[in-house]
Each structure stands twice: as C-alpha cells, then as structure tokens.
N, C-alpha and C positions, 0 to 999 in steps of 0.2 A: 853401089846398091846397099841400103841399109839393112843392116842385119836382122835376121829374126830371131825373137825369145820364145820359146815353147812353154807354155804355163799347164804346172802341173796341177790338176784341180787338189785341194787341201781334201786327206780324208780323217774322219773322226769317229772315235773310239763308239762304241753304241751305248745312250746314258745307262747311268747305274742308277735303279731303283731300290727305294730303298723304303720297308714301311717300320713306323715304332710309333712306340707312346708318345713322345714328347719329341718334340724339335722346339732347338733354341736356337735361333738365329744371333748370330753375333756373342765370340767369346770374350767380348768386355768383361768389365767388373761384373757388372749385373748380371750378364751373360753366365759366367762361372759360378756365382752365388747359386740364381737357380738354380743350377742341373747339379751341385753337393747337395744344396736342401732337396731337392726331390728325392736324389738318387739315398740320403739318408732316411728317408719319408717308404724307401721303398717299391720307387717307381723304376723299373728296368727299361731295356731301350730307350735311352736319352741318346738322341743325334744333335751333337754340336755343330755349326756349318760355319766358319769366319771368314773374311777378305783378308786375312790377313796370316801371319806364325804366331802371333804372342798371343799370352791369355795378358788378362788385364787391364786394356783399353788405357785409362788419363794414367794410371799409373806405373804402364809400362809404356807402350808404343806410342802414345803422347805425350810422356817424359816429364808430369805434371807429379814430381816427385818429392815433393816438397807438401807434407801431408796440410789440408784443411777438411776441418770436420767440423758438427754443429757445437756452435758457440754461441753464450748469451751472456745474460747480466751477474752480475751480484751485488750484494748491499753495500758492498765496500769501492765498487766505482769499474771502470771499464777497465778490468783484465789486469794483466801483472807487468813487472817495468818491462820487459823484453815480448809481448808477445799482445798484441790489440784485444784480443776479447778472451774470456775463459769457455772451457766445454759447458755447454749448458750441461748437457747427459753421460753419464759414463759411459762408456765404452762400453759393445755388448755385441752378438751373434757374432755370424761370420766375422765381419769386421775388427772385433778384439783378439779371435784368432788368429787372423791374419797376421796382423800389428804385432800381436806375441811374437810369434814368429821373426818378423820382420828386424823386431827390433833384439831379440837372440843371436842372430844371426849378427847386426851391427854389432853387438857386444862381446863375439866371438871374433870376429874381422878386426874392429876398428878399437874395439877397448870401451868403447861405447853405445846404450842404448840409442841415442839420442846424438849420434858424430858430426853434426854440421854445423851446432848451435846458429840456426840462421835467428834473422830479426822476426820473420814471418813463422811461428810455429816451432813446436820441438821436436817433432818424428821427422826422419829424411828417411832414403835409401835412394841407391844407383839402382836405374830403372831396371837391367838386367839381372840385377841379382833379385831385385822384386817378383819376377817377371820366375824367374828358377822357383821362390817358394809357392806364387799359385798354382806351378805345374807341380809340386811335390805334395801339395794340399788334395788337388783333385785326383793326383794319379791313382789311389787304393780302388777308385770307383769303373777307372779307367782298365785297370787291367782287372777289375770282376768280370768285365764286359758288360756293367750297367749302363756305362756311357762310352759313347764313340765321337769321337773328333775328326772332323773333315775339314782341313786347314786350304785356302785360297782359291774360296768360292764366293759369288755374291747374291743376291736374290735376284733372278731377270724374272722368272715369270709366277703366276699363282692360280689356282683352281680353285673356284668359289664355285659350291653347288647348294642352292635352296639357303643362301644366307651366311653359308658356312665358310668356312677355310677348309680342303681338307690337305690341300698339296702347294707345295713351292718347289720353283725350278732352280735350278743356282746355275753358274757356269764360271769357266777361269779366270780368273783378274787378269791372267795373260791374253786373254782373248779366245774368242771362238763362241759357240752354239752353247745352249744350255747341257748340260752330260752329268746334273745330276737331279734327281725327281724323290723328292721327300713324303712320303704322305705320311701322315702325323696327326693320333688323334686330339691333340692342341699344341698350340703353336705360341713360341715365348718371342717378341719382335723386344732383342735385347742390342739391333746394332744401330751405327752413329747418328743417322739419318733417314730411320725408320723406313728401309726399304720394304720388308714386308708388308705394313701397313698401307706403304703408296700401288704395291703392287698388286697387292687385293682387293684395295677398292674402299677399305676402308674409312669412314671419314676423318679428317683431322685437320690442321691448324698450322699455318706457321707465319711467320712474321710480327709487327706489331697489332696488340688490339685494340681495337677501338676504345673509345670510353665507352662507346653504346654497347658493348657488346658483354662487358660484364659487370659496370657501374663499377671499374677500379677509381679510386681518388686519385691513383698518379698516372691512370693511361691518359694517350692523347687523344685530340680531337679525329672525330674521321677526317682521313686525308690530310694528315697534317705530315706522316710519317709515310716513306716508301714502304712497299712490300718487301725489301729485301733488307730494313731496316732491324738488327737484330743482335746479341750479343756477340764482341769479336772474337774472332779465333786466334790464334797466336800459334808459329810454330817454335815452339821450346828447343832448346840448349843445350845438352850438356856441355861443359868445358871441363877442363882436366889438367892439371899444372904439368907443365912441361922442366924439364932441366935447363933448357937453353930458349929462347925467343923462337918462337912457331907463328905467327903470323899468316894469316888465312888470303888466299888471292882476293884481290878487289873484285865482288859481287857486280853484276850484268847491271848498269842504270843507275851507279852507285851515284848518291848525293849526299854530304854531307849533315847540308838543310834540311834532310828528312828524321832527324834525329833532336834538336834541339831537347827532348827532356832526357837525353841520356844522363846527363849530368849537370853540374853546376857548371864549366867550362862552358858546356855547349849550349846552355841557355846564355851565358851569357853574351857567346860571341854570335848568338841568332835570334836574340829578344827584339831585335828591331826588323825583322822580318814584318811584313802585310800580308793578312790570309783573311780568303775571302769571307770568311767566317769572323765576327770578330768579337775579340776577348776568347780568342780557346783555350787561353789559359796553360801556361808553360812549367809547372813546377818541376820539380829535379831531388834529384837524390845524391848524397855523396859517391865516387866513382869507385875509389878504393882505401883500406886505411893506411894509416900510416905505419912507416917501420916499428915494429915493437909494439904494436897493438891488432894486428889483423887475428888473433883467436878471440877475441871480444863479440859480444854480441852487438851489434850495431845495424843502422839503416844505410847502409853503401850498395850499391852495383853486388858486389865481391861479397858481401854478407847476409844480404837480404834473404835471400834462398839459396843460401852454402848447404850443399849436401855431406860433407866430408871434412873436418875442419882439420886442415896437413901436418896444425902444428901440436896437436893434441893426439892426434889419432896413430893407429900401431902401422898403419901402409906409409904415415910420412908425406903423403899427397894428396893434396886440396882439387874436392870437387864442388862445381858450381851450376846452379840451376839461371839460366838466364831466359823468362818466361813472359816479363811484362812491364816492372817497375822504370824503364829505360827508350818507352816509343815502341815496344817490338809488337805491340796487339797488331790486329788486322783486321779494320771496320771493310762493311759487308755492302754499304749502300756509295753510291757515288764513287765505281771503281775507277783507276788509273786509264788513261785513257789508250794503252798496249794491250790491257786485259778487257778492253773494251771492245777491240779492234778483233781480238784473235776468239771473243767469245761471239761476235757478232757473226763472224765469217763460218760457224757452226751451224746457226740457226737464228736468223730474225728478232731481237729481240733477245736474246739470252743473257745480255748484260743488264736488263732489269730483271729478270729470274732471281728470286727467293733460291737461295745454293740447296736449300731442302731440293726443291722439284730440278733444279741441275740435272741433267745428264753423269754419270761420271767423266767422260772426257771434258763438260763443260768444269766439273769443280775443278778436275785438275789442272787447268789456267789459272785459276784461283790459286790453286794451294801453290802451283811454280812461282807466282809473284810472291804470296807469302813467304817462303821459304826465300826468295832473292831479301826481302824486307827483314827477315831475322838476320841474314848475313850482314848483313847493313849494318846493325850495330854491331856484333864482334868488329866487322872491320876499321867501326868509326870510334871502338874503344882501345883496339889495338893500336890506331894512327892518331888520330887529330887529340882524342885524350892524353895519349900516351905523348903524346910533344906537348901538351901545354900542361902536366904535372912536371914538378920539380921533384917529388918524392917518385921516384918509378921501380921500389920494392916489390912492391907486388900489382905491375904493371899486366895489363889482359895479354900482353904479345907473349909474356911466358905461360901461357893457358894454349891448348891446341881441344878441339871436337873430340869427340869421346867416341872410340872406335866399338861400342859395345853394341849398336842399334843393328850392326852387319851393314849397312845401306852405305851404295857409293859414294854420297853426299854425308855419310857419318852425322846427319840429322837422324831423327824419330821418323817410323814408319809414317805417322800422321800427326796432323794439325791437332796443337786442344781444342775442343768443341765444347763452348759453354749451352749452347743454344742449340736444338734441331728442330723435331716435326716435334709436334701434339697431338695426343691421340683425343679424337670426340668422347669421351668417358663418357660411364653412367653419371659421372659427378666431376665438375670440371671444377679443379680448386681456383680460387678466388684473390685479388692483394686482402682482401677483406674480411675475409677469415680469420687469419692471423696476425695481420699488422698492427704493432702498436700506435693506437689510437689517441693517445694522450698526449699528440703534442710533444711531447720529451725526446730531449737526444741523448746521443751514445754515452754522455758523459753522466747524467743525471738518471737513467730509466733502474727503473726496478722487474727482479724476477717477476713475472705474471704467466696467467694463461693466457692463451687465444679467444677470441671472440667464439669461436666457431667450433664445438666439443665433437669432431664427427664417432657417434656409437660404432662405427666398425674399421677404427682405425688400428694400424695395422707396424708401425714403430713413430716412435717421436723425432721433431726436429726443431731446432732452433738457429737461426741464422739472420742475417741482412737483405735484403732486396738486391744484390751485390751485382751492377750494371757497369761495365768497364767502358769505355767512350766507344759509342757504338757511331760517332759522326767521321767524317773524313773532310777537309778543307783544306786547301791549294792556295799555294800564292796566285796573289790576283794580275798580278802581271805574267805570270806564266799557264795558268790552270790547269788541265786536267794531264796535260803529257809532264807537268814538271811534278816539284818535289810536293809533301803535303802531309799534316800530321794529323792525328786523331782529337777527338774532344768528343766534351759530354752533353749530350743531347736534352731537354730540360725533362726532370722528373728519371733523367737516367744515372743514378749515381748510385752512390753506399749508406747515401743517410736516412732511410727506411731501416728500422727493423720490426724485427717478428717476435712476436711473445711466443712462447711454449705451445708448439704445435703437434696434432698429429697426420699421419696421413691414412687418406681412405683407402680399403679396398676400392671399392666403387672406380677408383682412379684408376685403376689397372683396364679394367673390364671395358671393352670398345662401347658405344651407342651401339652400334647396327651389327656388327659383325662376329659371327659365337666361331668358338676355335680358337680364338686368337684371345692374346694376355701381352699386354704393355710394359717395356723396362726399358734401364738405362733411362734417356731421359726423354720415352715416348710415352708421354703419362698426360692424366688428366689434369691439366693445370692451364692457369693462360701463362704469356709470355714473361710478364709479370713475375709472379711464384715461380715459373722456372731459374730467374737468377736466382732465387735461395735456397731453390734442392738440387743440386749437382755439385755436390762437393763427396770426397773420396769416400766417408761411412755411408752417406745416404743411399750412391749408387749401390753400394755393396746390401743395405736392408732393402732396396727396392728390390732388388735380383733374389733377395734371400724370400721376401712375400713372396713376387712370383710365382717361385717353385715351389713356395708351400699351398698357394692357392690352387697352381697346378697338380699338385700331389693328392690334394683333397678332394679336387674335382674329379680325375680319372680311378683314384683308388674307391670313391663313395659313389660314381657312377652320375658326378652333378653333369648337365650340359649347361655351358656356361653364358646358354640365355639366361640368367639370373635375374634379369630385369622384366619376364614372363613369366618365368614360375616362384618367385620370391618376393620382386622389388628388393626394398630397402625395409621393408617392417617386419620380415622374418630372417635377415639375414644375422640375427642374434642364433638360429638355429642350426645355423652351419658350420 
C-alpha cells in the first residue's frame, strides 16, 4: 500500500503596512542617490524596498567595477595613450563623493587611488568594498530614521486610484504572497526592470524602435528586428590570484567553439568555423602579458579591466574584472535552444518574450544559461589558453572566483543590465537630439553642443551610442542546440557619438501616470539613447534628480501631473 504524506497548508505572517512620503523601489545606484538627495532636501519617511542585500546595483551586485563615465572629444584627438576617450564633464554631485571616497579608501588599502591600472579607465574598486562605502554614505540618514530599508522584496502588485499610484505590494524573492503594502505619497521606480512601472499600468517601451516611431537615422525598419532584440547582458567576474593553480570545474554544455574571441589562440584555432550568420566578425584581444611586464597598462584578457594590480599594490594580489572584451556578453534574441525548451514549458511562447515583460522565474533561465556562458570562458582561459601559451606566468588557472559576492556560485548577485523597460515620459529623448551630425568619427570630431538645448535639463552627459552585439548566430551545420557567438547587428555598434548633451526633467515624469518618477534606467529615452546613459555617473545624477524632483514636489505641495497644471512653458517656475 503506498504510503501517505500529510500536507501541512503553509501559513503567513499578516502583511506589514506601511505609509510614508517617499518609496523608492529598487536600491541601485539611482536608487541610493535618490533617497540621500531627498532625505538631505528634508524629506522624512523615505522606504527603500530591494530584491536584493546590496546598495549599489552595476557597481556592486553587478560587479560592473571597473568605472565608465561621460567621455567626449578634445582638440587634441581621441583621449590619452592608455585610455579611449577623455571625461567630457568633471566629476560632480553624488557621484564625485562617492569616487572620493572610493578612491581614499584604494589609497589607504592598496597604495593607490587608482590600483588596477586597467586599459579600459582609471578608477577600479572590488565590488564589496564599494558596496561597504554606499552603506556608510547613506547610513547618518538611516539611523535619523529618515530613511528605512527593506532588503529582499520585489514589486508583485500596485493600487492605482483616479490615475494615480498610491500603493505597491512587494513579497519575498524567497517566495510566497505579497507581506508588504507600501503606500506612498510618490513613488521613485529606481529597480532593474522597471517593475513598478509594469505593475501599475504605466505606459512604456522596450525593445528595438522603429525608425517610424522616432525618425532615429540609425533605427531599423519596422519588423526588421525581433522584440526581444536589445542590448546584452553579461554576467561579470571577479577573479582573484590564487598562490597555487585553482581551476574552476567544467561548466554544464561546455564548448570550446563558443569562445573563439577569447583570444588570439582561440580565434585562430576557430576562424574557420561557418555560422549561420555571415562575416560576424572574430576579433580578439591578447590573453595575458608577458613575464616581467603584467603591471603595464595594456589591452589583454588580464589587463583590460584589472581591478587590483598585485605587483604594485600593498595586498601583493591581482584582481580582475572579466565582463566582456573575451565573448562573455549575452544576446537576448534567437536563444539557445535548452533556454528555449525550459522557457517554453513555462508559458507558450516565452521564448519570444522581450526579458523586460519575463516573469521572474522566466528571466531566471535566462540568467542560469548566462551565468553557464561566463563560466565558459574562465574555463576555456584556464584550459585550451593555458596549453597553447608557452609563457604561463601569469596563467587564468592561478586566478580562482572571488568569495566577496557571499553566493554559492561565488558570481555577482545579478547580470549587468545595459538595457530594460522605458518609461512613456512627458518627453521621450531622441538619437537626434544629441548625435553628432557631421559626419566625423571618433578620430577627427570636435567638442560641440547637442542639437537639441532642452530649457529644463537637469545634469549633463556625454558619451557613444555604445551597442555591444546585441545578434547571436549558430553554426550552420549544428544550429540552435550547438555552440554560437554574438555579433553586431547593423547600425548597432560604437561609432555613433553624442555631442554635449543634457537631460530633461520631462524624462522622469511618466505620460499618464502622477505618483510615480522614473530612475535608473526607466527613463524617457528610445532604445537608442539608452546605450549612451547608463554608465556609472549618469545612473548616480539620474537618481540624484529624482530625489530632488521628488523633494520639490512633496515639500512645495506640486502633484506631479505637471503636464496639467504647467506643461512645459512654466516649468522655468518650479
């Protein structure tokens, strides 16, 4: 007789309510920025609510720690020997404090402000120790009791009444029923994938746009690009020099073939590969230097985004950012066909799903292959690199995962995310705005303005249209269950830039929906302009407007229909 199990029904805590001024969803960059600038503005009761433990978002739990900020031209030519482009803007708000800090703290640690000397940038930091100064930056506010943090929640549900936002429901990333009920009289949507926004109703945007839809010069034709066609994610690295060979176990579906741009070895021993794609283009980078020269600034594997440089610095140990330059991106459209299978068996159709509208259990098949695909290369730099160099000084098999993230997998809490939702703004930024328009490349432009002067702009930016191969292509005699590398989709690359830009309020503030304020990188922009504002200062002045926009509106008593009682012709008055 088979035995019987007695199921004990699950019971649950009764939610916690909870009312304040301000809720900020998501304690990303932008996220934190906010709720200091408010809470120094004078705004009390600020409720933080995260998925996650870290403040920080790309620069902590995304491990995207290897700084880039807005950079542009000068008269003397594109940027200095060791580093692609110069700052267009000095360093300023949040953001310069931070970096103070950041980089006090390297120079008390490591001997240096600046300890990685990588090729890509001069500011580094180990994500954890990042991750410690945001928390010591917001804590004075924290223990006023101006701000409260409620760490591993997510947004499930929202109460819109007459237009508005007034409440969000959050519940455990562990699982179960919603058990916490915010109501809040404005709402900052500062997390990855514009949960808020989707779950109120809001309108917004994600994937490629059309050329009809904003007259961009490099969007494509309707229907030429899937909906889930969008910039890749990448899940970042740290590595950490080991004293003896640490070699990582072979990764689940491991293929060597899936790497060809790791290096110059592996291009060469995989340049004659056929993919169904053709011409994707294989370039490479060197793997490691050589003895007696790895504290050098150089373009290697091992140097590109060195965090730590071991032979210079007071620890004696080399940390390394391995995030992209090597095959590790992660295109979004035309998945593998296991992530096909296991998103399919979810829900009908979820493997054409735009990852914005995902489910969470749906991303996270996503992000399990991703995360198998970062292993891939440590393991293909530890092995097939490491036998076909003759120099193996400073070989990846003496580097082991960096135990600082806390997580089983010794990866980052989460994926970099270049790309999410879009919020419908009052004013939805444009490639056309700011793009330089003359024709000229990176080599030849000069400083200029933007085309497009907006009167209620709110920090400056300068940057690229900076699109990492958002395609994916299969060998043609294996396809979609074998191996397959990324490439650049046309009009999706680096050689766009942007003259001296600024950014609107207007881009915060939804079309339809009052209550609610846009951050991180649910803004008014097409898809377009989001590759050129999402780099680590911009998030941090996006978050830092926010909260000041939000301090203004509940301290002055604005409702932030703005586009009812203002428009745009008195917003000079506010």
């Amino acid at each position: 007789m088979a035995s019987m199990t007695s199921v004990v029904p699950t019971t649950w805590a009764a939610p916690e309510q909870i009312q304040c001024n301000l809720l900020i969803a998501g304690a990303t960059e932008s996220g934190w920025a906010a709720a200091i600038q408010a809470a120094r503005l004078g705004i009390d009761e600020i409720v933080i609510v995260h998925d996650g433990r870290w403040f920080g978002g790309q620069y902590t739990e995304q491990a995207l720690s290897c700084v880039d900020e807005n950079k542009g031209m000068d008269t003397e030519g594109w940027g200095v020997p060791w580093h692609p482009m110069r700052r267009a803007f000095h360093r300023s708000g949040l953001f310069k404090e931070l970096m103070d800090r950041i980089e006090a703290f390297n120079t008390e640690k490591y001997g240096s402000p600046m300890p990685g000397k990588p090729w890509h940038g001069p500011s580094t930091f180990r994500p954890a120790e990042a991750e410690a100064i945001f928390s010591e930056m917001i804590q004075p506010w924290i223990d006023a009791g101006q701000i409260r943090v409620i760490w591993n929640r997510y947004p499930l549900e929202a109460d819109v009444h007459d237009s508005r936002l007034r409440q969000v429901s959050f519940a455990p990333v562990a699982g179960g029923p919603a058990d916490l009920h915010v109501q809040a009289k404005l709402t900052i949507d500062a997390t990855d994938w514009g949960e808020v926004i989707q779950r109120c109703g809001a309108a917004y945007e994600c994937g490629p746009d059309p050329k009809s839809r904003y007259g961009e010069p490099s969007a494509p034709r309707p229907g030429t690009f899937p909906i889930n066609e969008m910039n890749p994610i990448t899940w970042a690295m740290i590595v950490v020099e080991s004293r003896v060979e640490t070699p990582i176990p072979r990764p689940k579906r491991f293929d060597d073939r899936n790497y060809p741009r790791a290096t110059g070895f592996s291009q060469k021993a995989f340049e004659h590969l056929t993919w169904d794609v053709a011409n994707p283009g294989l370039g490479s980078i060197g793997h490691w230097p050589p003895a007696g020269a790895a504290s050098n600034r150089q373009l290697t594997v091992y140097t590109v985004r060195r965090l730590v440089d071991g032979f210079t610095s007071r620890d004696g140990q080399t940390s390394i950012l391995l995030n992209y330059m090597n095959g590790q991106d992660y295109p979004l459209e035309r998945l593998p066909q296991p992530v096909v299978d296991a998103l399919e068996a979810t829900e009908p159709g979820a493997s054409q799903k735009n990852i914005v509208e995902m489910t969470r259990t749906q991303r996270q098949i996503v992000f399990d292959d991703a995360k198998q695909h970062a292993r891939g290369v440590l393991y293909h730099l530890q092995n097939f690199v490491h036998e076909s160099a003759t120099d193996r000084t400073h070989s990846f098999r003496k580097f082991h995962l960096s135990q600082e993230f806390g997580t089983p997998d010794h990866l980052p809490p989460k994926p970099y995310i270049r790309e999410g939702l879009r919020l419908r703004a009052m004013y939805m930024m444009r490639e056309q705005d700011g793009r330089n328009r003359d024709g000229v490349t990176k080599q030849d432009a000069r400083p200029r303005f933007s085309h497009v002067r907006y009167p209620d702009g709110l920090f400056a930016w300068q940057f690229h249209y900076d699109f990492h191969r958002t395609g994916r292509t299969y060998l043609t005699d294996e396809g979609p269950s074998g191996p397959w590398i990324d490439y650049h989709k046309p009009n999706r690359h680096t050689n766009f830039i942007s003259d001296r830009c600024t950014f609107p309020l207007r881009s915060l503030i939804p079309e339809t929906m009052d209550g609610l304020l846009g951050a991180q990188g649910n803004l008014g922009f097409s898809s377009i302009v989001s590759a050129a504002i999402r780099l680590h200062d911009q998030r941090i002045h996006v978050g830092q407007a926010a909260g000041a926009t939000a301090a203004v509106s509940l301290r002055e008593g604005l409702d932030l229909a703005w586009r009812t009682k203002c428009r745009f012709g008195n917003l000079g008055r506010i």
